[in-house]
PLY file of the C-alpha trace (Angstrom):
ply
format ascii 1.0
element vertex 395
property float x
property float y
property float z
element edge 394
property int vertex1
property int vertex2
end_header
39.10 -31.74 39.20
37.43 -34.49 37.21
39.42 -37.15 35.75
39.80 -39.97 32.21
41.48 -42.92 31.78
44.18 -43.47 29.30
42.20 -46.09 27.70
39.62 -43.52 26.33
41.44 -42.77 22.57
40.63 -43.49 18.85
37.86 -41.84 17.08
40.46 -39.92 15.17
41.32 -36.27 15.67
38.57 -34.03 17.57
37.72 -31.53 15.34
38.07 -27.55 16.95
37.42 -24.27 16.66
39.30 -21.06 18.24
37.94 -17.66 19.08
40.76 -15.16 19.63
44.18 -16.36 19.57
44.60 -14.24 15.70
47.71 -12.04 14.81
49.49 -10.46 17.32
48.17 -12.61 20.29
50.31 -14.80 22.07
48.58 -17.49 23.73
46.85 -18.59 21.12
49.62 -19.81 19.21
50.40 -22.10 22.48
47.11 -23.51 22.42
47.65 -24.71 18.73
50.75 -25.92 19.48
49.59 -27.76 22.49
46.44 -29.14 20.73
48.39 -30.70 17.45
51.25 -32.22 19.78
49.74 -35.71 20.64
47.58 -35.52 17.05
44.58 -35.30 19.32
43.04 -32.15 17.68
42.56 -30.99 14.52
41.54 -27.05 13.93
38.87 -27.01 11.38
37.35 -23.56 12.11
37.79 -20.23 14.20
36.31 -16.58 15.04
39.93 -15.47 15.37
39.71 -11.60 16.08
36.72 -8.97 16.47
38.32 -7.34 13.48
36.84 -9.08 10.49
40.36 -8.16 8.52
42.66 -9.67 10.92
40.40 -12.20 11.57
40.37 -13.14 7.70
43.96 -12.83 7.45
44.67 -15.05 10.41
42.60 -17.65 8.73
44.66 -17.81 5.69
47.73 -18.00 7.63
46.55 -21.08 9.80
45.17 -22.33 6.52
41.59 -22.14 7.13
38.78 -22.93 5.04
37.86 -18.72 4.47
34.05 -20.52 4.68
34.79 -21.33 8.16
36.53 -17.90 9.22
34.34 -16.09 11.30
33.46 -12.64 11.91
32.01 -13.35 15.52
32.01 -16.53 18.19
28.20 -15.95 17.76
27.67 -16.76 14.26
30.75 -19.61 14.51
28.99 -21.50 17.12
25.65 -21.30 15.15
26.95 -22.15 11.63
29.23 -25.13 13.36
26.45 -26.69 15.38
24.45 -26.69 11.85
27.21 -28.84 10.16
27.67 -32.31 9.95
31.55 -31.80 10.10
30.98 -28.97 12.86
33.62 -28.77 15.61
33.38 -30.80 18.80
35.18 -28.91 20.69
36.18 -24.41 20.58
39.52 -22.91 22.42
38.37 -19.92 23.99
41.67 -17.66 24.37
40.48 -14.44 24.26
40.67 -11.05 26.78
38.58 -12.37 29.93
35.89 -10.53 29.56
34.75 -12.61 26.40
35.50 -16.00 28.02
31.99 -16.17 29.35
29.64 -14.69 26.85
31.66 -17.39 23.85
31.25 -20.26 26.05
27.96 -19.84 26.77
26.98 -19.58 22.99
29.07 -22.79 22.18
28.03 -24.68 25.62
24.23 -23.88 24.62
25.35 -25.18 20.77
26.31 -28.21 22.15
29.88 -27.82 21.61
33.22 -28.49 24.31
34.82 -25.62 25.41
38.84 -25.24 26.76
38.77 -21.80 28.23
41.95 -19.75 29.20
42.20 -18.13 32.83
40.61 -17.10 34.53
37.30 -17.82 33.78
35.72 -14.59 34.01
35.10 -10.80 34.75
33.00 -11.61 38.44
32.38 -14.54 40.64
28.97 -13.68 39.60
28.95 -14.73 35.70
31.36 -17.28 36.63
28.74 -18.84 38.73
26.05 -18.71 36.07
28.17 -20.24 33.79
29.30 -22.74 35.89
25.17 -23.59 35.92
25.35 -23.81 32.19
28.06 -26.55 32.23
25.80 -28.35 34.59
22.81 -28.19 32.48
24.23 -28.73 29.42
26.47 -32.00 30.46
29.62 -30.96 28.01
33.11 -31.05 28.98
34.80 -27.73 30.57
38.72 -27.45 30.90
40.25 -24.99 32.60
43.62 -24.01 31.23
45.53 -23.68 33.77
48.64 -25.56 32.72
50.64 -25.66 35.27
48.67 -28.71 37.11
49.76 -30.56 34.50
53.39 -30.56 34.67
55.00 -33.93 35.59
56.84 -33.02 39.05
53.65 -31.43 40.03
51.72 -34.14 39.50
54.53 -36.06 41.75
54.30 -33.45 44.01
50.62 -33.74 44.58
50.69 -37.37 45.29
53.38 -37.15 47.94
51.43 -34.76 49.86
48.34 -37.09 49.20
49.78 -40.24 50.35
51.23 -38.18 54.01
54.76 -38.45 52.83
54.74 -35.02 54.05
53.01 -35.28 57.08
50.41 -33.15 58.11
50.61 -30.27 55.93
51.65 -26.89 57.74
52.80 -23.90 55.56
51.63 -23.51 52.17
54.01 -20.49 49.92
53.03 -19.77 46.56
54.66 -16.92 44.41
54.35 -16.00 40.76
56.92 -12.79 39.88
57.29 -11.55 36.72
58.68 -7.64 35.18
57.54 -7.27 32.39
54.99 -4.38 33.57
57.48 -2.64 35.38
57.13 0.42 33.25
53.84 1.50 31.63
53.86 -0.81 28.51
50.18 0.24 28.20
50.94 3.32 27.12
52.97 2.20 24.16
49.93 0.53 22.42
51.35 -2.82 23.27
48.17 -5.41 22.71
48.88 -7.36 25.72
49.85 -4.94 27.84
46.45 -2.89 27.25
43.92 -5.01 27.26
45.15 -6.95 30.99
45.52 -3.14 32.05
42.03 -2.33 31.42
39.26 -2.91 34.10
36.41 -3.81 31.28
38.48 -6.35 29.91
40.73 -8.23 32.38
38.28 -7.80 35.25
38.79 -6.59 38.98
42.23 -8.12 39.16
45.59 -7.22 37.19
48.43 -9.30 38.15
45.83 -10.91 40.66
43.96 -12.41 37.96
46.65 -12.74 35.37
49.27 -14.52 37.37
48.00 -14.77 40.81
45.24 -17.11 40.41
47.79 -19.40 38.59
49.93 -19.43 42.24
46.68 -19.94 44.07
45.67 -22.80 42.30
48.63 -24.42 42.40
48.75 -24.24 45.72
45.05 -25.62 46.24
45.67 -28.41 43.86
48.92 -29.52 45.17
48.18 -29.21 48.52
44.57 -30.60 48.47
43.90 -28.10 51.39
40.40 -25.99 50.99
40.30 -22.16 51.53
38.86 -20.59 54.47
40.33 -16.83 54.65
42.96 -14.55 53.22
43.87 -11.21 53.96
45.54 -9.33 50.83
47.74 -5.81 49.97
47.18 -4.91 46.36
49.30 -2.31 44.46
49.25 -0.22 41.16
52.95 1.09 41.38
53.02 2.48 38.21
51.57 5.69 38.13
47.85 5.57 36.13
47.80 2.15 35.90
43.86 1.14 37.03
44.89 -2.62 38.18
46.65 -4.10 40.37
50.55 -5.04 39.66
51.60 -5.78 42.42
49.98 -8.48 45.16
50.74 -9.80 48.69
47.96 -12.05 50.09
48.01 -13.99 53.76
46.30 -17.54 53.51
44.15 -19.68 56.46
42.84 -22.96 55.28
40.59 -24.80 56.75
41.42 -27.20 59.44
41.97 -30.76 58.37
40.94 -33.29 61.11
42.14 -32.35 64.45
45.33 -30.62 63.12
46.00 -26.98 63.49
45.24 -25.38 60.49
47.50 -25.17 57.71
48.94 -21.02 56.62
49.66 -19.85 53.94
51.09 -16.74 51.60
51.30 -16.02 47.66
52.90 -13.29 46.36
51.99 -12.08 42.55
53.59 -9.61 40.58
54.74 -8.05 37.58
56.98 -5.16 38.60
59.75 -7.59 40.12
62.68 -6.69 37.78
64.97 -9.99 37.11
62.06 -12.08 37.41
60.88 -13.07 34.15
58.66 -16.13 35.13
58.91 -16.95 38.35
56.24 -19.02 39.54
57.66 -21.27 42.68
56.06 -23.40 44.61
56.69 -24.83 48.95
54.65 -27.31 50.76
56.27 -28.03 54.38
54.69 -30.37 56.76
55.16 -32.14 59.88
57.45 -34.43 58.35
59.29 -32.83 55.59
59.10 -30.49 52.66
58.82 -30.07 48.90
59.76 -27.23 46.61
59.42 -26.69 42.86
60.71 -23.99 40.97
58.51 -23.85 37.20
61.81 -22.10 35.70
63.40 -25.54 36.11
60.39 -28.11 36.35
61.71 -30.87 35.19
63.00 -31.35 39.30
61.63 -31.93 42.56
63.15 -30.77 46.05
62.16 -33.49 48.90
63.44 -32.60 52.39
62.89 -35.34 54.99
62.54 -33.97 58.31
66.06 -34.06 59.78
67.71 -35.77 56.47
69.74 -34.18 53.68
68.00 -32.64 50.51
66.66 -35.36 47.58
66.37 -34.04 44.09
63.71 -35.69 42.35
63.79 -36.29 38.57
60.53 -36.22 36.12
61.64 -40.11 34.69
64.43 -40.87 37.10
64.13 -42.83 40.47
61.64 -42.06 43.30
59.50 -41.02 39.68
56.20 -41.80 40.99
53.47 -43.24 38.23
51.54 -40.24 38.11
54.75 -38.22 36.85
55.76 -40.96 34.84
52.41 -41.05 33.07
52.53 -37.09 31.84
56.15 -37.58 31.41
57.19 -37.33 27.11
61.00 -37.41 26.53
63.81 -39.45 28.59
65.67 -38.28 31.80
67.33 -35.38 31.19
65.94 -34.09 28.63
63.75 -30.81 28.88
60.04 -30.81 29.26
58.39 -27.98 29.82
55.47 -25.05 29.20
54.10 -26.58 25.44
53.76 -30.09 27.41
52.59 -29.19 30.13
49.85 -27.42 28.44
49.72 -30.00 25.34
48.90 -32.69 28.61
45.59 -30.55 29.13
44.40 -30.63 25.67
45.24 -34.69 25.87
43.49 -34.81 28.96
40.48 -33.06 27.33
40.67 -34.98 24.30
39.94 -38.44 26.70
37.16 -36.52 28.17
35.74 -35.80 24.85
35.95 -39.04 23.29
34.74 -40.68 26.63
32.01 -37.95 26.57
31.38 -39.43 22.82
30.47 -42.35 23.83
26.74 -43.68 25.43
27.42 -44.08 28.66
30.94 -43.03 28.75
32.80 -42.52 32.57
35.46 -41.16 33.57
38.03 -42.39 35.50
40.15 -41.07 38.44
43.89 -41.52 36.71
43.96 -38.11 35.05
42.72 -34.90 36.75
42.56 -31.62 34.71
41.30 -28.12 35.79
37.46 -28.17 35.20
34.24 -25.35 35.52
34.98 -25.47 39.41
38.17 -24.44 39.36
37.49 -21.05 37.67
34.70 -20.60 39.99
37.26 -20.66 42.69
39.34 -18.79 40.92
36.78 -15.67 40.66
36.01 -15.98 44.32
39.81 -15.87 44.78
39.95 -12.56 43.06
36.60 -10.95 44.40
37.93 -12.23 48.18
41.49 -10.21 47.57
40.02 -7.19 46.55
37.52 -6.92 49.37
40.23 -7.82 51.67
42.53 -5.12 49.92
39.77 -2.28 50.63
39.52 -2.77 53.67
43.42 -2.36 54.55
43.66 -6.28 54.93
41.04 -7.74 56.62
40.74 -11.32 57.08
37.78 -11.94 54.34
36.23 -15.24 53.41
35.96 -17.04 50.49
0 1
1 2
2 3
3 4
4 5
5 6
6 7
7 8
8 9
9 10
10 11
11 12
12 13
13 14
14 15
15 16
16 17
17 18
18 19
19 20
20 21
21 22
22 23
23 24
24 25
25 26
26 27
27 28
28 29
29 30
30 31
31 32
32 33
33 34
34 35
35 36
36 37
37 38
38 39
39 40
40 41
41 42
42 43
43 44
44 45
45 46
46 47
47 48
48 49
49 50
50 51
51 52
52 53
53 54
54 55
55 56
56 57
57 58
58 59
59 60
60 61
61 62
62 63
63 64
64 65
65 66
66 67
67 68
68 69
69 70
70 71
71 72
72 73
73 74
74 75
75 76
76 77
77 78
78 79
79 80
80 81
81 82
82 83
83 84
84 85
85 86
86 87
87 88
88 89
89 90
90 91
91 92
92 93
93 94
94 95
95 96
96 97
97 98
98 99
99 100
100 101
101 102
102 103
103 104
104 105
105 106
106 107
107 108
108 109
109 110
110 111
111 112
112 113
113 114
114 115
115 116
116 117
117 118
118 119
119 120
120 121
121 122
122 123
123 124
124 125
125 126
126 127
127 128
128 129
129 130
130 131
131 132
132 133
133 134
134 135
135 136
136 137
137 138
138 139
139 140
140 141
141 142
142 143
143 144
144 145
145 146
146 147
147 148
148 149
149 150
150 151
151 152
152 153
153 154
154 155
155 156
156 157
157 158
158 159
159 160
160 161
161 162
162 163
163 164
164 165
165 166
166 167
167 168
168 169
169 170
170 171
171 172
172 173
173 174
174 175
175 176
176 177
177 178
178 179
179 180
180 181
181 182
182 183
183 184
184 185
185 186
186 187
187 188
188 189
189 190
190 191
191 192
192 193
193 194
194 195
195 196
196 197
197 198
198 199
199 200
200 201
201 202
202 203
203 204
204 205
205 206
206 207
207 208
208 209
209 210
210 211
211 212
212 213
213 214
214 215
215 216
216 217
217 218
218 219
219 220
220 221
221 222
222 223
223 224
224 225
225 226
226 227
227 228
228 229
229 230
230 231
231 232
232 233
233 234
234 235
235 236
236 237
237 238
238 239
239 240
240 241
241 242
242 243
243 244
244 245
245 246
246 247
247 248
248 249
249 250
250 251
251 252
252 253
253 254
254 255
255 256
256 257
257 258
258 259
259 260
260 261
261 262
262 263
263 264
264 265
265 266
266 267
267 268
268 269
269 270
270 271
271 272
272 273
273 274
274 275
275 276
276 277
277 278
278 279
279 280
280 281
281 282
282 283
283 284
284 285
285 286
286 287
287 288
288 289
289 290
290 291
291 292
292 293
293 294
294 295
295 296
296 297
297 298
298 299
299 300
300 301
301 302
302 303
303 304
304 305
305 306
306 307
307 308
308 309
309 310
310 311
311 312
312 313
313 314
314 315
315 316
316 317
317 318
318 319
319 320
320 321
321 322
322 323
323 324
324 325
325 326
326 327
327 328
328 329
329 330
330 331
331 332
332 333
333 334
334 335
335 336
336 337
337 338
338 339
339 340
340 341
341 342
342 343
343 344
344 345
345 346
346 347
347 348
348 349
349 350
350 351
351 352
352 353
353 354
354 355
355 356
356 357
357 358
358 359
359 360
360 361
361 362
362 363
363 364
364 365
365 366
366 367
367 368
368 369
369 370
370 371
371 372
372 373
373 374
374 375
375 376
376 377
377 378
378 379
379 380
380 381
381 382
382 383
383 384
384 385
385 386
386 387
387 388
388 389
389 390
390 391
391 392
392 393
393 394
């Protein structure tokens, strides 16, 4: 995690491109959304299907300049970097198995990249990427939106500060049924492509959901990996991914403390569960639990004392919640802002990154190149694991 200060604005809108995100995609639209809510970003350009047609007609819909609708990421990134109105920064929201080959053609034009989850198809391209950021010197973020949710943040800092103690048992789980039949098989877009090995990868719900409840876990509890020991399942008949995931979780040991455990559970064949991504830190002195279907709340359990609700703007707020936070008490805040407070966080990073000398500061933390690196080890570690009937497997 890397972080900006909230001093680092001005400089007017950052100028964008998207590849993907075109019609019939979903998250896409959430990234535009996200990227327009704080008037941080302004879309200028975008390579917005691998159909030329669609891609065309997407433009026109968003309003694009049809001179800066692409047929490919590959000639966008070299016909941007050429202009002196080019885009700063590109949205990569594609299938996963595009994520790496468009950031490395915008990275090596010189150009930003935000970059949907996870980062790629193998641990292996994720690490030569990851080189690439390095080399180059631009800004990576991560989506993965969840960090940036208010009571998270809140949550983060109590287990930083020892409120909890030392930190014992780590659960994570991320349910979801919407895959509980074969959708696949219908022709649904979404469905298909995360159901297909060549592009979603080595992991189905694994890498879809599941590395959105591990890194939760990792960046709420601070703790580092050491082992895991996972049980993946394809239920549905045919299906050539996972859906359904069960993994066992040893992190290392912190001082002289026994080491922390830990479990997630991913999956999308949980009928009832629509998005159920849940969250429970216990330590030696209390515990927390946060429940994304109703994030605007905290649950803080002091050892031997009754239950405390905590509130996104209401007391025991700490200033790290309070900072992220948009609307009063009360009022709902959700899954736009929590993902319109990465594209703000990126935009300081950018315009920090803009200037000679620019630094970042430690106030805001997003997901960076380093996260999806961990993420793809995640994934490659689970599988292993899952061959071998659940062996204990490093990281």
């Amino acid at each position: 995690m890397v972080g900006a200060s909230k001093s680092e604005t001005g400089g007017g809108p950052i100028r964008y491109g998207m590849v993907g995100g075109g019609q019939g995609a979903f998250i896409g639209a959430v990234h535009r959304i996200a990227a327009r809510m704080d008037n941080d970003f302004v879309l200028v350009a975008g390579a917005l299907s691998s159909n030329p047609e669609r891609a065309k007609a997407s433009a026109a819909e968003l309003g694009l300049d049809p001179s800066r609708s692409y047929g490919s990421y590959a000639e966008m990134a070299k016909a941007e970097a050429k202009r002196p109105d080019g885009i700063e920064a590109v949205a990569i929201v594609t299938p996963n198995n595009v994520h790496v080959p468009a950031a490395k053609a915008f990275l090596e034009a010189g150009i930003h990249v935000i970059c949907d989850k996870p980062l790629a198809t193998s641990l292996a391209e994720a690490k030569k990427l990851a080189a690439l950021v390095e080399k180059t010197g631009k800004v990576f973020v991560l989506t993965h939106n969840y960090t940036a949710y208010p009571m998270v943040r809140q949550a983060r800092e109590m287990v930083a500060k020892g409120v909890l103690g030392d930190i014992r048992i780590v659960q994570s789980e991320y349910p979801q049924d919407w895959l509980t039949e074969d959708l696949a098989a219908t022709g649904q877009k979404q469905a298909s492509w995360r159901s297909d090995p060549k592009q979603a990868g080595a992991g189905g719900a694994l890498g879809d959901i599941g590395t959105h409840a591990y890194n939760l876990a990792r960046f709420v509890s601070g703790l580092e990996l050491d082992s895991l020991s996972a049980d993946l399942d394809a239920f549905v008949p045919g299906r050539q991914l996972d859906d359904n995931v069960n993994v066992l979780l040893r992190f290392k040991p912190v001082g002289k403390g026994h080491p922390a455990k830990g479990m997630i559970w991913a999956s999308q064949v949980a009928p009832g569960h629509e998005n159920g991504l849940k969250l429970r830190i216990y330590g030696s002195k209390g515990g927390l639990e946060w429940v994304q279907a109703d994030p605007n709340y905290l649950w803080y359990t002091p050892f031997g004392q009754p239950k405390q609700l905590l509130t996104r703007a209401g007391a025991g707020a700490m200033p790290v919640a309070a900072r992220v936070t948009r609307v009063p008490s009360g009022h709902p805040e959700g899954y736009l802002e929590g993902f319109a407070n990465i594209y703000q966080e990126a935009a300081r990073a950018i315009r920090a990154a803009r200037r000679k000398g620019g630094k970042l500061a430690k106030d805001v933390v997003f997901p960076t190149i380093a996260d999806g690196v961990e993420g793809m080890a995640f994934i490659e570690a689970c599988v292993k694991s899952s061959k071998k009937n659940g062996a204990w497997t490093k990281l």
